[in-house]
N, C-alpha and C positions, 0 to 999 in steps of 0.2 A: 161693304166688302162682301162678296158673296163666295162660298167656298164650296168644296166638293164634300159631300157628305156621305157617310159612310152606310151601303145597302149591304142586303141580305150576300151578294155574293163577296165585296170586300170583306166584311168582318167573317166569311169563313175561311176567305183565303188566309186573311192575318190568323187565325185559329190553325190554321193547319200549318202554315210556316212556322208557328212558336209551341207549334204541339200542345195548345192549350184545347183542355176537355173541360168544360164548365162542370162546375164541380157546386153542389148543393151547398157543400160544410162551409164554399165562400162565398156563398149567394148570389154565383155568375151568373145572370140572364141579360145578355148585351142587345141592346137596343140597336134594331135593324128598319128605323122608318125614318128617314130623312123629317115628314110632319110630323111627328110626333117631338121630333128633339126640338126643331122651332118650335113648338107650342109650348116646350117646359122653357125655353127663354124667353118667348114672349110673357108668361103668366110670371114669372121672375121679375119680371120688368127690368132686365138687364139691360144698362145704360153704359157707350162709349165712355172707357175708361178705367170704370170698375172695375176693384179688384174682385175675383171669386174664388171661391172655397168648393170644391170638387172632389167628391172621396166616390170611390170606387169607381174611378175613369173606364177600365176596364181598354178594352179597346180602341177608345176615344170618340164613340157617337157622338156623344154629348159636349165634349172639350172642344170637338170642330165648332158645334153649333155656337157655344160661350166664344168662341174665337171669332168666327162670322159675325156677332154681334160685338165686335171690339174690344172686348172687357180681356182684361189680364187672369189668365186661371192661373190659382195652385192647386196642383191634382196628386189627390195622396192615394198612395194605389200600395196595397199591400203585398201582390203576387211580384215579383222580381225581375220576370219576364214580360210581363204587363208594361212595369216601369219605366222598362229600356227601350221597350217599343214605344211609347206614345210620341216622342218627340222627333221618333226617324217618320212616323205615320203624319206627324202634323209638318214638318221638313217636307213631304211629299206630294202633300196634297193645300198646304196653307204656306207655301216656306218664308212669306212674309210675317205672317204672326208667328213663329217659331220661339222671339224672343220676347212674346208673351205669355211664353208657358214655363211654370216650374214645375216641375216631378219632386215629389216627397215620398218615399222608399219606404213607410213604414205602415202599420196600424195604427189604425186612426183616435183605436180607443188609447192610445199613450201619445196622442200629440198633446202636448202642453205648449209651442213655440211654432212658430211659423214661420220662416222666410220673407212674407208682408202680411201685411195686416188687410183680410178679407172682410168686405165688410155685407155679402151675401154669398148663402151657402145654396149652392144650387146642385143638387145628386139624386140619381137613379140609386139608392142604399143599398148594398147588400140589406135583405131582410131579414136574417137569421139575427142581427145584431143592429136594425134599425134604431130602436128606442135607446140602447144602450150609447149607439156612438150619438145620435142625436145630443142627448140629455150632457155627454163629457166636451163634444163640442161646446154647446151653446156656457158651460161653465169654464175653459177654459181660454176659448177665445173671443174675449169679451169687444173686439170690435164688430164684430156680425152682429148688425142692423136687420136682415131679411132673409129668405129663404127662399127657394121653393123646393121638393123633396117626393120625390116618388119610393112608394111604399107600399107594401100589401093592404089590401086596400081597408081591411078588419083592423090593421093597426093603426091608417090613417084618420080611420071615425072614432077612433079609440082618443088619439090624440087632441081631435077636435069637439070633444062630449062636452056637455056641458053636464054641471047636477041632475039627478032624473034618469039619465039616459041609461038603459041599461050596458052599455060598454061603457060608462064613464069608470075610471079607476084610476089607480096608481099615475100610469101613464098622464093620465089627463091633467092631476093638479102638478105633476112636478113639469110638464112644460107649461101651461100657465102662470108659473112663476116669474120663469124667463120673456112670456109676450102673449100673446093672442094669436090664435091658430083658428084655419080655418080650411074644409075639404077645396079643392080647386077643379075637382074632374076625374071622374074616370078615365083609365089608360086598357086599351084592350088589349090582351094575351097573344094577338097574332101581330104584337110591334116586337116581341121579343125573339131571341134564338139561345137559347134551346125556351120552347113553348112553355111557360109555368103554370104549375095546376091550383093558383091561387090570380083571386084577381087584382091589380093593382090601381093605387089611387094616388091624383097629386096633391097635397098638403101645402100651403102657404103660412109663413108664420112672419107675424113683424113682431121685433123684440123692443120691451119695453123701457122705458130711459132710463128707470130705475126696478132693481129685480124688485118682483113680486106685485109692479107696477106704485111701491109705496113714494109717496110724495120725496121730494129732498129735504133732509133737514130730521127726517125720522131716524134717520142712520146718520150718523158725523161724515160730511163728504170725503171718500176716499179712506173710510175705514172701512179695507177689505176682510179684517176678521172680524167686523160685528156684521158685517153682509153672512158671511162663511159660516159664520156659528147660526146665524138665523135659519140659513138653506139647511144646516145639518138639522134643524131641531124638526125645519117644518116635514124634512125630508122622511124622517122617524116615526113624526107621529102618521105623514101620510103611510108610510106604509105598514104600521102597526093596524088602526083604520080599515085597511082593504085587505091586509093580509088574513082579517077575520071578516068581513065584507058583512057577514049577515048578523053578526053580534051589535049590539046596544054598545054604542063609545064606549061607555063608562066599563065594560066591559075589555073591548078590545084594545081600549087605551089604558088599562089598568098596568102594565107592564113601564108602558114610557112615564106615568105620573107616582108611578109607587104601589097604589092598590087601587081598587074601585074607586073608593071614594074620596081620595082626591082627584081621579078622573072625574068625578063626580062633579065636585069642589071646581074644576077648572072650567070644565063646560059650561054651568051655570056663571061662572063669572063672566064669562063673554058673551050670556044671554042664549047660550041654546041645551036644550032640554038633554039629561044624561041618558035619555032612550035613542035618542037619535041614532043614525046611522052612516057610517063613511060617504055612502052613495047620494048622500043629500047636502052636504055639505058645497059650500063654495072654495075657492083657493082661498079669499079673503078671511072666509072663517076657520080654514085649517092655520090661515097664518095668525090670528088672532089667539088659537092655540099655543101654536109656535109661540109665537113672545109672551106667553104667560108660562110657559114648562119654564120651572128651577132649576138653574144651574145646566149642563151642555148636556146635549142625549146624542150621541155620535151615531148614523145609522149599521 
């Protein structure tokens, strides 16, 4: 199915009939390159049928392109005018796949429920709020299997660090939890309108069968609050850890374990040294952490 995709002069015309002015606070920069939006479905590996997960449609560059490639989107679009428009736009220019699209009217950071069950999340993020709606996605819609996700491009190697790396942080071990991440490409700053003075990358992630990638059997299958209570502990101590980034654990974990030195007490029990530091640590051994903290440490 090949469809009409959306250039530099359609999406100003759609901009100027709905009097939308891309606005920073909602990290509107709408994608004006026909190759560019094929190459974020191609690297998706978006397959006839699939269902997708689409947040910040925006003017629909991207929705044509997930439509063109057959897959059924749900496109959660926060602006109201946005919303209404996307399906007279895909009506127009796709009006066969029309009844492959659902519009979802809200922010993304308070979806908890979906209309279907997506099992790849495929978006141009608003960047202001990329890690934040990432990380509530990937927890509360637990059938997303894959992704791919354009993001500034500093938060995309953020998200793909490994230990060592000096952007490894926060960011890094709390998606790790949920799968394996990896950079997919730079995206250059003249596919966008309006121009953005950051530059942006694609991020691929596949999610893991079981969070934190730990085996079955480690958690009671389908015990979702010893899953919950895990992701809170690990969740705490990572950011306790990075929140003092240049302090000795035993230090900076001194608050989630009581005082020093049962951070002390705790690190050496899972074998690593109470000098250590956040930035060296694996996910494996912050979660090793994690199920050795007493009792719940809510973040």
């Amino acid at each position: 199915m090949t469809v009409q995709l959306l250039g530099p002069a359609e999406i100003r015309d759609l901009a100027e009939l709905l009097d939308v002015t891309p606005t920073k606070k909602l990290g509107q920069n709408f994608v004006i390159d026909a190759n560019t939006v094929r190459r974020i479905v191609r690297v998706a590996e978006v397959e006839p049928g699939d269902v997708v997960l689409e947040v910040g449609p925006g003017l629909g560059s991207l929705t044509l392109g997930l439509l063109e490639a057959d897959a059924s989107v749900v496109a959660v679009e926060i602006d109201g005018r946005l919303a209404a428009q996307l399906p007279i736009t895909v009506e127009q220019l796709a009006p066969e796949a029309v009844e492959r699209l659902t519009v979802v009217h809200q922010d993304a950071l308070t979806v908890d429920t979906l209309p279907a069950d997506p099992v790849r999340l495929v978006a141009n993020l608003p960047y202001n709020v990329s890690v934040p709606v990432l990380l509530h996605l990937l927890q509360r819609i637990p059938t997303l299997e894959s992704g791919v996700v354009m993001v500034q491009a500093e938060v995309g190697q953020r998200l793909a660090a490994g230990p060592g790396s000096k952007v490894y942080g926060s960011p890094s071990v709390k998606a790790a939890w949920y799968g394996s991440w990896r950079t997919a490409g730079q995206v250059s700053r003249q596919v966008f309108w309006p121009v953005p003075n950051v530059d942006s990358i694609l991020v691929a992630f596949q999610r893991h069968e079981h969070p934190g990638g730990t085996e079955q059997g480690e958690h009671r299958q389908g015990d979702a609050l010893s899953e919950e209570a895990l992701r809170r502990r690990l969740f705490a101590i990572v950011d306790a850890a990075f929140g003092q980034r240049r302090k000795m654990l035993r230090q900076s974990l001194s608050g989630v374990f009581g005082d020093s030195a049962r951070a002390s007490a705790a690190l050496e029990a899972v074998g690593l040294p109470p000098t250590a530091r956040g930035e060296e640590l694996t996910m494996e051994q912050f979660l090793a952490l994690a199920r050795h903290t007493p009792g719940s440490t809510t973040p």
